[in-house]
DRENKE-964503 format. One record per residue: x, y, z of N, C-alpha, C, O, CB in turn; residue in three letters. Coordinates in steps of 0.02 Angstrom, whole numbers, plus 50000, padded with zeros to 5 digits. Glycine has a CB too. Example, Ala and Ser with C-alpha at 12.3 -4.5 7.8 and 13.67 -1.06 7.14 Angstrom:
# residues 2
506604971650390506154977550390506604983550390507124983450423505654977650452ALA/506424988850354506844994750357506455000250394506705005750402507044997050286SER/
# end
This chain:
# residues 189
579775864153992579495867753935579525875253951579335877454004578765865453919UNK/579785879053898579545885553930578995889253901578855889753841580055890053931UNK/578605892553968578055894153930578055901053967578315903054020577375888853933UNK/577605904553912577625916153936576995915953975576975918954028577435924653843UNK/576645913553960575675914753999575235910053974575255907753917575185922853975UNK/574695908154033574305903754003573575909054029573715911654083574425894854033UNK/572955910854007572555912753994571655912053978571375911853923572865913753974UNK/571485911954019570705911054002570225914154036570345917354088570495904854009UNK/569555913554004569345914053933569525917153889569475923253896568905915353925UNK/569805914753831569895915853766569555915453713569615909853687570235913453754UNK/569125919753677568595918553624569085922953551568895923553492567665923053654UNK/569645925053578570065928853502570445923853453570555925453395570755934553527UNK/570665916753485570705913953478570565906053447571015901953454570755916353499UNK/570105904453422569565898753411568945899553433568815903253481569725892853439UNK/568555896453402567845894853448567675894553511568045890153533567645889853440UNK/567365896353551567185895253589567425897853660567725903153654567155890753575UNK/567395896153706567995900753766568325896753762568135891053747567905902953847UNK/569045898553778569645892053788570055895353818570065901453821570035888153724UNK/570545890353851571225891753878571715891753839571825886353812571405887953921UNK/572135897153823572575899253784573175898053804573265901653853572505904653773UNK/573905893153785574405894053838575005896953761574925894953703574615884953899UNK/575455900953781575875903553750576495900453763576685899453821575855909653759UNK/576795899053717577325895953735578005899453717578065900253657577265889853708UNK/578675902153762579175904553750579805902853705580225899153732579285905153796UNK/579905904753648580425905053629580295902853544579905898453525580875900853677UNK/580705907153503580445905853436581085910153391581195916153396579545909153426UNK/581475904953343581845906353300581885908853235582405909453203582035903253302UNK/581265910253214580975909953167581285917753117581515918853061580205908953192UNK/581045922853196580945930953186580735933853131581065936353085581475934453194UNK/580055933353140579495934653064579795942453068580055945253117578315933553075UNK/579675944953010579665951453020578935955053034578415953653005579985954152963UNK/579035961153098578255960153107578135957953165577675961053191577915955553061UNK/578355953453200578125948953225577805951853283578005956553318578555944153232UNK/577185947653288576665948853339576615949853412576255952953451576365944953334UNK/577305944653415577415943353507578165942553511578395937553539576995935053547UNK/578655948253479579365948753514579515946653574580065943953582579555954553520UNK/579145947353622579345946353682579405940153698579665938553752579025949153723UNK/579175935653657579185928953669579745923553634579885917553644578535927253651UNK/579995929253585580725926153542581175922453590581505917653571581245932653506UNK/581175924153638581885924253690581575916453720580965915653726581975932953767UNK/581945912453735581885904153767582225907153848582795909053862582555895953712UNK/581755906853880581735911453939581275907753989580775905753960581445919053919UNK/581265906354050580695901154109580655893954083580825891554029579735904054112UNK/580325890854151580455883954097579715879254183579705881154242581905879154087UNK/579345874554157579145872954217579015867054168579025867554107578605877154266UNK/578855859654213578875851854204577975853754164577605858454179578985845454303UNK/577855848754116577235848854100576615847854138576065850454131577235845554064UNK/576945841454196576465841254245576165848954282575575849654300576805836654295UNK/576645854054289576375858654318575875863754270575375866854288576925861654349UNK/576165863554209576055866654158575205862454146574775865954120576745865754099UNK/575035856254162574415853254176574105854154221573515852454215574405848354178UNK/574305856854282574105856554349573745865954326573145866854336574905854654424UNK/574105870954302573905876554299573505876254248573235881854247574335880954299UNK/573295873054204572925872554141572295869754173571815873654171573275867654080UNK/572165863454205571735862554236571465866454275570875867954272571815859054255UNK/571825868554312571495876354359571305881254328570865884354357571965880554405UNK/571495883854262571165886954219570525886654181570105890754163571485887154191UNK/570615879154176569785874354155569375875154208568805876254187569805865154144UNK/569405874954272569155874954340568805877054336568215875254332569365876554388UNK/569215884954336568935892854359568365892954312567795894854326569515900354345UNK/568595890554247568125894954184567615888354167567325888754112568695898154096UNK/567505883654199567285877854168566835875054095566455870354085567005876154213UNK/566985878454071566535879054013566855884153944566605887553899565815882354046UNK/567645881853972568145881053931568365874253877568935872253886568585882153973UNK/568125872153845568065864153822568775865253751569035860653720566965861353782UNK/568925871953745569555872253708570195874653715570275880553730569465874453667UNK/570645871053706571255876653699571625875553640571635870953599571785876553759UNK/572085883553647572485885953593573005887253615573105891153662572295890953560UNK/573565883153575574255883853610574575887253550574595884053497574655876153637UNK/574915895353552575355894453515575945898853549576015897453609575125895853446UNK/576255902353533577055906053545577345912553518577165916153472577565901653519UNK/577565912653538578245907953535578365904053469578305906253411578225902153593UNK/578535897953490578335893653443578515887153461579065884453460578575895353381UNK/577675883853487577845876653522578185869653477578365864453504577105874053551UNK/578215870853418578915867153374579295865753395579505859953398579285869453333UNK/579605872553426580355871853424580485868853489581025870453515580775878953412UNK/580015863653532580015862153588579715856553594579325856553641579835866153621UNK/579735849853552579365845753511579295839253573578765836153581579815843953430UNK/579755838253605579805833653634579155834953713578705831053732580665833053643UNK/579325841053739578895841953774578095845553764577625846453803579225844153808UNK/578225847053693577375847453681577035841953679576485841353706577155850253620UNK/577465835353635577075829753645576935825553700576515821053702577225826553611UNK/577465827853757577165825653822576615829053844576155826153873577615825753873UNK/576615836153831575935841253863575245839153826574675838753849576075850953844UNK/575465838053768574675835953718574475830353739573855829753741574725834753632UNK/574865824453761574665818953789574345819953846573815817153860575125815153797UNK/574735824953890574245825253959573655829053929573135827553958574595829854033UNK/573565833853876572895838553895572295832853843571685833653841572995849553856UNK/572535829553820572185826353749571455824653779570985826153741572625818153713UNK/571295822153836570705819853866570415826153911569845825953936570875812953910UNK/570735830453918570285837853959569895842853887569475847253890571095845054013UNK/570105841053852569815846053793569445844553751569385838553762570195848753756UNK/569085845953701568835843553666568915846253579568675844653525568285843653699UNK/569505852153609569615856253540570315858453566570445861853616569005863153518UNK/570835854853508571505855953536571695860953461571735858753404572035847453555UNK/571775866253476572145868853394572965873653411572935878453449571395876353343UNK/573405872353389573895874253396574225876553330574175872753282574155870053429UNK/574525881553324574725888653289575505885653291575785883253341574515897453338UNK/575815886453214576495885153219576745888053146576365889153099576635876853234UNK/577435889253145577735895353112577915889253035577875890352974578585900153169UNK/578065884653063578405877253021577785875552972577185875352981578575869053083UNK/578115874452926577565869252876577345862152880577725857352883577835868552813UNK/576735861952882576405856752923576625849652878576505844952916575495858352930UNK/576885847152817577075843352785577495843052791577705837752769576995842952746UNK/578115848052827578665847452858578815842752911579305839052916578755852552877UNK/578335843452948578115840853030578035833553000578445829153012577245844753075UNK/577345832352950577195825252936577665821852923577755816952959576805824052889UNK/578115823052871578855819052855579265818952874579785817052846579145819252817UNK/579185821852953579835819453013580375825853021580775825153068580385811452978UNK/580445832952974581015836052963580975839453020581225844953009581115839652900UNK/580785839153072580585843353120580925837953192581185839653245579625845053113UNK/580775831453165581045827453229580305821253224579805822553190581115833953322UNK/580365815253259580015811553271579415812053345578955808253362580465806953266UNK/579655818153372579005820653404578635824153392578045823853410579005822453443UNK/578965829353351578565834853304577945829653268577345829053282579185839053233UNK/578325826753224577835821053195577185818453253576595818653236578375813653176UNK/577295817253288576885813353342576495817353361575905815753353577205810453400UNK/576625823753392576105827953407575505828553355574975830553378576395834253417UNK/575515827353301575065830953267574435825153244574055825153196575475834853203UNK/574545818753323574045813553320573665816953389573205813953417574375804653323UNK/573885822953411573465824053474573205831553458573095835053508573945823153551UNK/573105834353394572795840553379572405839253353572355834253318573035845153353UNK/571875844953366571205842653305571265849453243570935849253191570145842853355UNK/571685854553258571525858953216572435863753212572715866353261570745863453250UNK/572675863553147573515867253154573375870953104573115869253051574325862553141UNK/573595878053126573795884353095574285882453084574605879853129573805890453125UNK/574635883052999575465880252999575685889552965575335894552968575695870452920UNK/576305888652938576565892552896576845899552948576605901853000575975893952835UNK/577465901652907577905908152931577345913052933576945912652887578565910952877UNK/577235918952993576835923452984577285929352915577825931552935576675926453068UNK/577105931452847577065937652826576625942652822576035943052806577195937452786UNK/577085946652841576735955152855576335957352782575755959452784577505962352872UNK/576615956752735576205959252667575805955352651575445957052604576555960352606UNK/575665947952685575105945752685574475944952726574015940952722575245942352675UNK/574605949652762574175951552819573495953852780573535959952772574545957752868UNK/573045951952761572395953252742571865953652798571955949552842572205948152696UNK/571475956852804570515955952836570485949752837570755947452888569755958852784UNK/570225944752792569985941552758570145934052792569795929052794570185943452693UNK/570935935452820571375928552854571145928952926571485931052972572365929052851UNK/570495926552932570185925952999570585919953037570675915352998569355924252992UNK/570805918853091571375913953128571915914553123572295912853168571405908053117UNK/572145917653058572765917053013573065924853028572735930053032572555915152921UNK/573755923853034574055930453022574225932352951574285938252935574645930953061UNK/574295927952916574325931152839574055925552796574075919752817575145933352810UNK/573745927452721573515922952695573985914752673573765909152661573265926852645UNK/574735917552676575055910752667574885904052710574965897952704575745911952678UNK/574605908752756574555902252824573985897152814573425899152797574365905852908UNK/574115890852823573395886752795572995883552863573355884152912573635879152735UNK/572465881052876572175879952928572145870752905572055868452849571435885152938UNK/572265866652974572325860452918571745856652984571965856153041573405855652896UNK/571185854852973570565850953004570805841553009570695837552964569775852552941UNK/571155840053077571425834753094570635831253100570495827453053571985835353161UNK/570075832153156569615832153158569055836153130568855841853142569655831553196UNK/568865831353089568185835253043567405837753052566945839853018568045831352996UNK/567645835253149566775836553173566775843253174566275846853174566485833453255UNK/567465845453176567495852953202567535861453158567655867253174568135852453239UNK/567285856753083567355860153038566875865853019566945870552980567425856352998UNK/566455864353051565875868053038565695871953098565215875653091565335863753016UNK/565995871753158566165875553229566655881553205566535887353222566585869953291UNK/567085880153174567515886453150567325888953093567325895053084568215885253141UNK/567135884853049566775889752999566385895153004566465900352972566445887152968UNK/565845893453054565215898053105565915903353118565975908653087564735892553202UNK/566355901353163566715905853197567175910353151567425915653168567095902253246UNK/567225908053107567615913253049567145918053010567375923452991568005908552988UNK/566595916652999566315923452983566135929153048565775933853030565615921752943UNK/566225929153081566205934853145566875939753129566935945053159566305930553236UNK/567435937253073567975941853057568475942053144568275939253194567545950753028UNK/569055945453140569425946253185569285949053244569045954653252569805948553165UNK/569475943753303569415947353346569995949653379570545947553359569035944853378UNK/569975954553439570325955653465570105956553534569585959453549570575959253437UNK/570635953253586570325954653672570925955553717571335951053704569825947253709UNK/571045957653742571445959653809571405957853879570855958553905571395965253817UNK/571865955553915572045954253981572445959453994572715962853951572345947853994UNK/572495960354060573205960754096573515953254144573315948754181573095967754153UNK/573985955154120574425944754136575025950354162575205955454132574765936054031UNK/575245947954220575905951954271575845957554265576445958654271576685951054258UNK/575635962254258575365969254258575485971354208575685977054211575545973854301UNK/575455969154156575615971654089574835971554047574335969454076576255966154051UNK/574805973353995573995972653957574295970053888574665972953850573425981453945UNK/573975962453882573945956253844573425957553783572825957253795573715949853893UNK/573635958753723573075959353666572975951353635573475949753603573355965553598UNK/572645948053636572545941953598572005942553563571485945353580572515936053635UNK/572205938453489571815938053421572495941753370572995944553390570915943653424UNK/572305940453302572455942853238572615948253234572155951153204572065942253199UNK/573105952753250573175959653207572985960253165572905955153132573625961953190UNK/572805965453140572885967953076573625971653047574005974753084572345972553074UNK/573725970952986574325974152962574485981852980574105986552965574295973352891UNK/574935982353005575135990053056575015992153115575145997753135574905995353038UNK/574685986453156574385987053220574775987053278574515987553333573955982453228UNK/
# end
């Protein structure tokens, strides 16, 4: 799988603190787009390891009970997300993953028969192309209002709801000596 950084605590992201893993490579090229650097299908490590560092990420922060996978764009890498969601499905308790594809796309197979499959091991998908002129305030999770939020699990509906009126956040790392902004832009940022 290739993946750019994995990350925690993450609160720009979903509810709660979580481990964030980014995943490399994305065909999409929104205009705009948030994380160029991640267009390029570039590194690559077995999921097991990609579990082994995720867990160590849960470790450190233990009281990480979520993660957020997005990219890149983990779609376009269908076969081994649904091996990675299988391994993380029992460490988490809040799986939400961010994707550029239309989520009724995914359901009716046009994506592939793993694409399909994954989306029995999420509890929460950001679907839809990011647009820039739809970049509103207002699209808390969302990079533009086209994007829809789709609640696989419904215990969790009212955990993000709470978490969507707090409006956008934004937080920073440095990941390889560089400084990592995660959360929602705003339009022109």
């Amino acid at each position: 799988m290739f993946v750019a950084r994995i990350l925690s605590p993450v609160h720009s992201l979903g509810p709660g603190k979580r481990v964030c893993l980014w995943t490399q490579g994305c065909k999409k090229r929104c205009k705009r787009c948030m994380s160029p650097e991640l267009q390029p299908f570039t590194g690559t490590e077995t999921e097991e390891e990609l579990l082994s560092k995720l867990l160590n990420k849960l470790a450190e922060k233990n009281d990480c009970k979520g993660i957020t996978i997005s990219g890149g764009e983990p779609f376009e890498q269908p076969q081994a997300l649904l091996k990675l969601l299988k391994l993380l499905r029992n460490n988490f308790e809040d799986v939400l993953v961010y994707t550029g594809f239309e989520f009724l796309n995914i359901q009716n197979g046009l994506h592939g028969e793993s694409a399909r499959l994954c989306l029995n091991y999420i509890d929460v998908l950001i679907d839809g192309e990011y647009m820039d002129e739809l970049n509103f305030m207002d699209c808390i999770l969302r990079g533009s209002s086209n994007q829809e939020i789709h609640f696989f699990n419904k215990n969790l509906y009212s955990i993000y709801e709470e978490y969507m009126k707090k409006g956008r956040v934004l937080q920073s790392f440095v990941h390889d000596k560089e400084t990592i902004v995660t959360g929602i832009k705003n339009k022109g940022d």
